[in-house]
N, C-alpha and C positions, 0 to 999 in steps of 0.2 A: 245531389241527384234529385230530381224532381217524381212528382209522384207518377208521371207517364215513364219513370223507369230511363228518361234519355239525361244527356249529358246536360248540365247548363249552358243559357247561350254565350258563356266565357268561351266555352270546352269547344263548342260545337265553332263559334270562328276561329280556335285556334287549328280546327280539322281541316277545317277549307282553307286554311294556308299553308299548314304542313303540307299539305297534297300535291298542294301549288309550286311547291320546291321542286317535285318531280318533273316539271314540263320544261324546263333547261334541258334534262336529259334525254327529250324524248321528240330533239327537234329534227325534221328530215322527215321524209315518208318511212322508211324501216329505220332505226339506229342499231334493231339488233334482234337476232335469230338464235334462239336456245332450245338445246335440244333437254326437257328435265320430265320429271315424276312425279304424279299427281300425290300428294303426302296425308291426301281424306283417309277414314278408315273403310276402306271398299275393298273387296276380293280383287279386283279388277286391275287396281295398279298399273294407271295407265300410262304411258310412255306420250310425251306432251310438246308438240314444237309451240315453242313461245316467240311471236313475233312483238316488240314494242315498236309502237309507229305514232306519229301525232298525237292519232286520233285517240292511243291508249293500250292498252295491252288487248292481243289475240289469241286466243287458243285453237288448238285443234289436234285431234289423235294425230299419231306419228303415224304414217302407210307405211314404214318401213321397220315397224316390230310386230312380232309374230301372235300375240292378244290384241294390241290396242287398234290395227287394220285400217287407220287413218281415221276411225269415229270415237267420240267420248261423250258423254253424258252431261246432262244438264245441270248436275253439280258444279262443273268443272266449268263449264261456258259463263255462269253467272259469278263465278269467284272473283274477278277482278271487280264488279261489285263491291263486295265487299273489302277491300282495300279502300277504296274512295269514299265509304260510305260516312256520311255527316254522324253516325252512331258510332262508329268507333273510338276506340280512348284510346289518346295519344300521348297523357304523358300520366305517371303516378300519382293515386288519389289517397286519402287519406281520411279513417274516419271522421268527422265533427258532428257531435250533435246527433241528429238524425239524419244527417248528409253526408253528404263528402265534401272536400277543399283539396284543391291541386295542389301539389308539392314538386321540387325539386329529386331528381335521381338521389343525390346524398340525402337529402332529409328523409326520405319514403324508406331507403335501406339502413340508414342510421335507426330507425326505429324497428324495421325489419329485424336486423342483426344485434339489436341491444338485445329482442324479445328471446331470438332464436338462444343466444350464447347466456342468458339469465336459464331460461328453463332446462336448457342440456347443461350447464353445472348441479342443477340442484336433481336432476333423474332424467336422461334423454327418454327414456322409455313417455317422458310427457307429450313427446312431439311426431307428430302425426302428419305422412305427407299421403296425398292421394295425385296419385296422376294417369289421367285416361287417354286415350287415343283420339283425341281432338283434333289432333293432328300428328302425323304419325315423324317418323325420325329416330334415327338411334344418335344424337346430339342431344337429344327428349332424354335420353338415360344419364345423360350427369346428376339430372337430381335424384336418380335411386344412386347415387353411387355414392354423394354428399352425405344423403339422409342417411344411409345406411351405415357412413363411415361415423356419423354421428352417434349410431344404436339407437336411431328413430324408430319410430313404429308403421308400416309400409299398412297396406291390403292385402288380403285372399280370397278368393275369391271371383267371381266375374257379373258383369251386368249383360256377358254376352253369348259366347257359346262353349262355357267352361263344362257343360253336363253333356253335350253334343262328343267332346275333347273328351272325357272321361269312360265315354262308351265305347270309343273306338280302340283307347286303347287298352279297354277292359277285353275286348274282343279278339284285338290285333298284336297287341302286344307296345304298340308306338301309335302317335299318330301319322299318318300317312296316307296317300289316293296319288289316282291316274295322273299323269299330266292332262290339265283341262283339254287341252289341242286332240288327246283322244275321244273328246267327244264329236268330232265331228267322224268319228270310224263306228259310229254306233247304230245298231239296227234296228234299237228300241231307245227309247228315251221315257225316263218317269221321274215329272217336275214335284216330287213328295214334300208337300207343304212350302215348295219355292213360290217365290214370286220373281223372276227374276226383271223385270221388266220394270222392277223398283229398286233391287239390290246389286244387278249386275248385269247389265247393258250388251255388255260383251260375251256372256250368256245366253241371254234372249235370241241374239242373233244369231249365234250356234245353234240353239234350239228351231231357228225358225229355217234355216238353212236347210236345216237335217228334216226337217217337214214338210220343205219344197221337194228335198229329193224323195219324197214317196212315206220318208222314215215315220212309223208311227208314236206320238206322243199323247200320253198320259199324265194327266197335273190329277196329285190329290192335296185337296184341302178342304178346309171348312169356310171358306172366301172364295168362291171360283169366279168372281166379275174379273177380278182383275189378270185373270189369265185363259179365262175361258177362248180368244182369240190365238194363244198359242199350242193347242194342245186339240185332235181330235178327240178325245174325253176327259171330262172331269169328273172325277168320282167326290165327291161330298163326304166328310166324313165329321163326327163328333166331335168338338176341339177337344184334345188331350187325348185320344185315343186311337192314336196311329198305331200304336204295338200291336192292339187287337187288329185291326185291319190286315197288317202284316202277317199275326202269326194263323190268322183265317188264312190269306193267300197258300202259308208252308203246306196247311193243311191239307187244300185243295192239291196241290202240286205235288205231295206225299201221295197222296190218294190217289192220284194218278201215271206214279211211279217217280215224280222226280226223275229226270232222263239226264240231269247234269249235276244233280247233287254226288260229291265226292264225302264219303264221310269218313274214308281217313284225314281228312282235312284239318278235321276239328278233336278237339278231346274229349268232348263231351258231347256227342253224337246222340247217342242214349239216350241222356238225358233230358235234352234239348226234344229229342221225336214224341218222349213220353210227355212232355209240356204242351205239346202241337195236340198230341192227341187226345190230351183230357179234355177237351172238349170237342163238341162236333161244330164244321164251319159254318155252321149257322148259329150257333152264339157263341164263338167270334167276330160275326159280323152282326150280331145283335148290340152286342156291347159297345160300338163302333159307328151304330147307324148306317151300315152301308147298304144297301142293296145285293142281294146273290147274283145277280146280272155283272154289277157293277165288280165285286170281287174277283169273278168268275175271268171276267175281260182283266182285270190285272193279273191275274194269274196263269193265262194264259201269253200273258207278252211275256211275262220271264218265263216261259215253258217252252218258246217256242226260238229262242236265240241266248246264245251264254254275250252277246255283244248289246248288252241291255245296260245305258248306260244308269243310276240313279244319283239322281243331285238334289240331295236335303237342304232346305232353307231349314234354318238357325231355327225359327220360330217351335219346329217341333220338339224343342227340347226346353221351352221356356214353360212348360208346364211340371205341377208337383211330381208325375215321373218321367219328364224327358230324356233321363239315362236310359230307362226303359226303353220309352219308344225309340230313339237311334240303335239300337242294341239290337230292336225285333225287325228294324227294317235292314242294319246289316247280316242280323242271321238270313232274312229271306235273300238278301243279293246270293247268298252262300249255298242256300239251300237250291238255288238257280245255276249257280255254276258262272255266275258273269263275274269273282274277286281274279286280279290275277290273270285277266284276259283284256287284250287290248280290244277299245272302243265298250268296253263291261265299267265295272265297279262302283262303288259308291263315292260320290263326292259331296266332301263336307269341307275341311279345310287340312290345312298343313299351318306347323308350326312356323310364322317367319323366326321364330327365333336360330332355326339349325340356318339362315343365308348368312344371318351378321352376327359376329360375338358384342358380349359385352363387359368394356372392364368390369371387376369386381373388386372391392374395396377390403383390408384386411380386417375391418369389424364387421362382425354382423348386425341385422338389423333386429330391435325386439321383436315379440311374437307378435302378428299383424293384426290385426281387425276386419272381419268377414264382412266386406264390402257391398254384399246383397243387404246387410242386415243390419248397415249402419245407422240408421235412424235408434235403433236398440245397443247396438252396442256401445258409439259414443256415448252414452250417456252413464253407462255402468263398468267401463272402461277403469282399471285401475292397476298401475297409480291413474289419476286422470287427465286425460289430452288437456294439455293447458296451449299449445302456441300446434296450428296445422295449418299446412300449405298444400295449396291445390293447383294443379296445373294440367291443360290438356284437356280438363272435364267441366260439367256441367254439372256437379253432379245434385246436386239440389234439386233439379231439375228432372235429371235422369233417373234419379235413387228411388225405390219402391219408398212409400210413406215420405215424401213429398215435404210436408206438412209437418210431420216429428222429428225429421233430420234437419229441416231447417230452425226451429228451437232447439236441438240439440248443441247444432254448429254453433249460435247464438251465444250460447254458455261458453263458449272455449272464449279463452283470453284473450287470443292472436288468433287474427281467421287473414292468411295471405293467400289471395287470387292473384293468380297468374292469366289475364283473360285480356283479348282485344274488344269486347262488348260487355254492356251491363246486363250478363245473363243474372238469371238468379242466384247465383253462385255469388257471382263479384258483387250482387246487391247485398249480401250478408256480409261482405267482407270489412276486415278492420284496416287494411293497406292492399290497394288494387293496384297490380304492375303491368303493363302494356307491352307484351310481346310482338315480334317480329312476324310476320305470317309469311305463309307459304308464297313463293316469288320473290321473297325478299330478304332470304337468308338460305345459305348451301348447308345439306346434306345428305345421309344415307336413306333408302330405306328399301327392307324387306318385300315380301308378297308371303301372304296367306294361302295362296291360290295357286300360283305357277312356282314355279323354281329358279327365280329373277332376283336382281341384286338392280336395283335404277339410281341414280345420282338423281338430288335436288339444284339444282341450279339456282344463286340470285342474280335476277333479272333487273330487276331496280332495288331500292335504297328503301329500307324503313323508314317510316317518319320520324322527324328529327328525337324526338320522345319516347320511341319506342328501341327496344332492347331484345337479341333473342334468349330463348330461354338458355342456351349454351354461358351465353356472356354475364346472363341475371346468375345463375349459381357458383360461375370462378369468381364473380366478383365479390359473392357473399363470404364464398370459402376464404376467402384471402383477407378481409375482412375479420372472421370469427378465428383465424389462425389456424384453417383446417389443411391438413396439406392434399393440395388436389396436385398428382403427377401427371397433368396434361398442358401442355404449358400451350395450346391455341386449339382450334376445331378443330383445324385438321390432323392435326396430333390423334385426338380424340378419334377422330373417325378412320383414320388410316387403322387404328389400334382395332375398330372393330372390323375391320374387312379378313375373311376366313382367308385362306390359304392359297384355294384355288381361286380365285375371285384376282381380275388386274389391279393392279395398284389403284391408288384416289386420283393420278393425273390420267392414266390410262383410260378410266373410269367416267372420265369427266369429256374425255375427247368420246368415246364412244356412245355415252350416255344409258348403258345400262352393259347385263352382262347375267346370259343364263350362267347355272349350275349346273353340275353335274349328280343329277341325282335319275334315278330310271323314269322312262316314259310310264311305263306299266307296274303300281306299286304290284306286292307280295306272290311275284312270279316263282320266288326262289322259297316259297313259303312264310309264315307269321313271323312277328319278332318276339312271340314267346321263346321260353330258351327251347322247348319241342318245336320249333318250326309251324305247333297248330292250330287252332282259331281257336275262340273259347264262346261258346254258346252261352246265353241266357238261361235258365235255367227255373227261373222263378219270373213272375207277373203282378202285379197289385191293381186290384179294382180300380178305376177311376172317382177321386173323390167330391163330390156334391156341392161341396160349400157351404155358406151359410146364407146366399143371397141367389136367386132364381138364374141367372146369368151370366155366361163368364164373358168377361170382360179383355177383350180383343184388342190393344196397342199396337196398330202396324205401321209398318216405315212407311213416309211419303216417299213416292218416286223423285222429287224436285229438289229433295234438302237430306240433309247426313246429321242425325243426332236432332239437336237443336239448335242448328249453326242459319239459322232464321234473321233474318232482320223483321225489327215489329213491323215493317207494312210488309211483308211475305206471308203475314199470318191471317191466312182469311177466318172474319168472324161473324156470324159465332160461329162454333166449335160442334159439327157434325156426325151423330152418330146413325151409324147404318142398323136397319133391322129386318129380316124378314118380314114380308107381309103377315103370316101368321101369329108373327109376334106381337105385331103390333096392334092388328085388329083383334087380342086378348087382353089388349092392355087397353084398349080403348083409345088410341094413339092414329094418326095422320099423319104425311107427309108435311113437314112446316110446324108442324106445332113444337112450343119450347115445352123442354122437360127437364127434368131435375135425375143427373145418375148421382144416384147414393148408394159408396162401398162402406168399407167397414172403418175406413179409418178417414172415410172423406166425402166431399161431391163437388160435382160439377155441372154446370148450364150448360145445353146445347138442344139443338135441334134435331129434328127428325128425318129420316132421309130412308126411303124403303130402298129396299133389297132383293127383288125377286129369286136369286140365286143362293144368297145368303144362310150359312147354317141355320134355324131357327132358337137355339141354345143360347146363342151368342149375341153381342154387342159389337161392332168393330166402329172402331173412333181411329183416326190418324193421330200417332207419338212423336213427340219435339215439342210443341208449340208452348210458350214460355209458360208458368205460373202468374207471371205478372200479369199475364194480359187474360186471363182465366183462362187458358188452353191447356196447362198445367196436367196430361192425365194423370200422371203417376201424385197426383195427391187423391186418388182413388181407389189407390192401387196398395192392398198392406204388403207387411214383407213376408217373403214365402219361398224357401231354397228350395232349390232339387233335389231326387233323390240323391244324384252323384253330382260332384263334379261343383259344388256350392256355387250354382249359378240362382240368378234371380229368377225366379218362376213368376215372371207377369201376368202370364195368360192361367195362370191359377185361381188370379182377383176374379170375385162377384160381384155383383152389385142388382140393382135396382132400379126400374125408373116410374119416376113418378110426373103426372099430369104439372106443369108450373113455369117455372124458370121467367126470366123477362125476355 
């Protein structure tokens, strides 16, 4: 691999002819019409007719399912992209040197499986797999079922919305919400740190819908550019300090009798009133930055209808107390009267794991490694990760401290990537494998969001080199003598389909298939074993830092994760700042600067923000390390209070006049 990070020009014409295999298949104006499922990691889970025709593969939402309404997002329109793309690897590499050398299928797993079957005789607890939602699939799950049968060592943890999951169902009892479709019965809408205009398309449009018909919307965040056209208000708030904001609103709405608070509802009523009232709602909205106007107006739309619906972006939980904050903005839906009422409730997510099962293998796996905080724990890990495999993720890339988890990774003996690009990930690696991508191999997959079961379809043929991840782990298992009892995919996947779900042929003719779960979560009451909510009860200050500005990582609308190709990634690397900020720091629009956190920095430019928190930094997340876009090498590591998810938005930093 060359130092721009791309394949050699061996690799790269053997891309352009792999490709080139495809156009026998694809002769005729249409050769073929598939009805399949978008397998990104999105709430959205879109239902996708897939035309192949001459000219190449077509996408478009399906008009004939009840989320996807015939539109899909610019993720999904540019994916066939990357199938073709002259960056992709298409056949197994192998470390040399400070390079890689292509290899044959037997060579790259002969040395795979010498390493795998040396380290698990001498302690499996050495062998560490990590696997993320790169792409999504329950055929993605043989490798927890291998590793685990091995007594590998897996993750705990989340890089995503494990502290969000932890509050809900500290509160509720499970996790659980409305079916999304009830938002469009709602008479209020409040986009609480969403953006959805970037994370869920099919959102937006509900949102905007329900805005046309009169409904009034409400966005709070501490970034209001990028939603300020959906919403007639945006209330501005302190990054990390959504709880207060919230338990200001309880106050106000206490105060003025709460006209739909139930407080047999909950168990801790009491408790929960005498936390509202220790202070007065002016500092709760001091501690918050809100405005009393601004409060006053959000407290008045949950006052004024129990049909108020709330949809939390993730982002408010990736702060040091994101448990907190999802916790104080479900106590306020509660204290409103919208849980438990159609076109009401709080939406954050559902588990996909209640659509699909998953075998389980009869070993267990060792104790895992908290995956926020791996840069630290590989390293003091013991016994110690000698042979880990990755698949699905980025995570070098992804992982808080950047920077120390890729010297950490470095130390492991056996570093196998499972990756179609030279993310940063596979650049670290000792043997890179080349998976099948999504349109090019069939499976399951859940929804976060609805209560859907959608079939993956393959549309066309892997390239000749490439392998999906299903066929990469039987082939190992059988190999190291492991007994895997699934003797094809679809074995495999029929095994995870629940009960009430149609079969895999049935499945496949229909191309998706709700569930039976209610419209209206917790009508019948909580899933504590009392039937009743559990309030918050305690608060914790918001903490300062060590560096003057929190540092703001948020999704591009255009790309998922860091599934980027290097000319997707415009450079340099752009951070936003209020005016006020920046005329303190002595800073202009265009001038290069230098962000320096605590465990790193980066170059980039200056970009005002007239809307923008003044606290804050906001820089767009994905863009590789290699190419210096890299944020999270700025970023230390920093769990939640609950739910040991990554608190990104807890990083500080710094910036200074410089940079090239």
């Amino acid at each position: 691999m060359d130092n721009a990070g791309q394949a050699p020009p061996s690799q790269r014409w053997r891309q352009r002819r792999s490709w080139g295999m495809l156009a026998p298949n694809m002769l005729g104006r249409c050769v073929l019409t598939v009805v399949t499922t978008c397998t990104l990691d999105c709430p959205d889970r879109c239902s996708i007719v897939c035309r192949v025709e001459a000219g190449g593969i077509r996408l478009r939402g399906n008009p004939d399912h009840p989320y996807t309404r015939g539109f899909t997002c610019a993720k999904i329109r540019r994916y066939p992209g990357r199938l073709a793309s002259p960056h992709r690897i298409r056949e197994p590499w192998i470390r040399s040197g400070e390079g890689f050398r292509p290899a044959s299928w037997d060579e790259a797993l002969d040395v795979v499986c010498g390493e795998l079957d040396r380290v698990r005789r001498d302690d499996p607890q050495g062998i560490l797999w990590v696997r993320g939602a790169g792409s999504m699939g329950v055929s993605k799950g043989a490798l927890d079922y291998l590793m685990a049968s091995l007594g590998a060592r897996g993750t705990r943890g989340a890089l995503c919305d494990g502290a969000g999951i932890a509050a809900v169902e500290a509160d509720a009892g499970r996790l659980d919400m409305n079916d999304p479709l009830q938002i469009e019965r709602a008479e209020a809408i409040v986009l609480w740190g969403k953006n959805p205009k970037a994370s869920s398309v099919h959102t937006a449009a509900q949102v905007s819908r329900a805005r046309s018909r009169g409904v009034p919307v409400v966005a709070i965040t501490p970034d209001p550019s990028p939603v300020q056209d959906l919403a007639d208000r945006v209330v501005r708030v302190r990054p990390g300090t959504d709880r207060f904001l919230a338990l200001g609103c309880c106050r106000l709405l206490l105060d003025s009798g709460a006209p739909f608070f139930a407080r047999d509802q909950a168990a801790n009523s009491g408790a929960f009133e005498a936390l509202v009232r220790s202070r007065p709602a002016e500092e709760w909205l001091e501690a918050c930055d809100v405005a009393p106007a601004d409060a006053q107006a959000v407290a008045a739309l949950y006052g004024r209808t129990r049909r108020t619906a709330t949809i939390v972006g993730w982002g408010v939980q990736r702060h040091p107390y994101g448990a907190e904050n999802v916790r104080a903005i479900h106590a306020l839906a509660l204290v409103a009267g919208t849980l438990g009422v159609e076109g009401g409730g709080v939406y954050f997510n559902i588990p996909s794991s209640r659509h699909l099962t998953r075998p389980r293998p009869p070993t267990s796996a060792a104790p895992p490694l908290l995956l926020p905080a791996l840069a630290q724990e590989l390293p003091r890990a013991r016994p110690p990760v000698r042979f880990v495999w990755v698949a699905g993720s980025n995570v070098l890339n992804q992982a808080p401290d950047a920077k120390g988890l890729a010297k950490a990774f470095l130390r492991v003996e056996t570093r196998v990537v499972v990756d179609g690009f030279w993310t940063e990930t596979a650049r670290h690696a000792t043997v890179v494998l080349p998976p099948a991508l999504w349109l090019e191999e069939e499976d399951l997959v859940g929804s976060y969001w609805a209560n859907v079961v959608g079939v993956v379809r393959q549309v066309v043929d892997p390239p000749e080199g490439c392998r999906g991840d299903f066929e990469i782990v039987t082939e190992v298992a059988r190999r190291i003598g492991v007994e895997f009892p699934f003797a094809d995919r679809d074995t495999w996947l029929s095994a995870c389909l629940p009960p009430q779900c149609p079969d895999l042929e049935t499945l496949r003719v229909r191309g998706w298939a709700p569930l039976p779960w209610p419209e209206v979560a917790w009508t019948g009451g909580f899933a504590h074993p009392d039937g009743r909510f559990r309030f918050l009860e305690a608060v914790h200050d918001e903490p300062s830092g060590p560096l003057p500005l929190r540092f703001l990582t948020l999704i591009r609308p255009s790309v998922l994760h860091s599934q980027m190709l290097p000319e997707e990634q415009p450079r340099p690397l752009e951070v936003r700042l209020a005016p006020s900020t920046a005329e303190g720091l002595g800073l202009a629009a265009g001038d290069p600067v230098r962000v320096a956190g605590t465990v790193g920095e980066l170059e980039a430019v200056v970009r005002i923000d007239p809307l923008l928190h003044p606290g804050c930094v906001a820089v767009p997340r994905g863009g590789w390390v290699s190419l210096g876009l890299g944020v999270n090498e700025a970023v230390p590591v920093l769990v939640t209070d609950h739910g040991e998810t990554a608190a990104y938005y807890g990083a500080t930093v710094r910036l200074e006049l410089g940079g090239s």
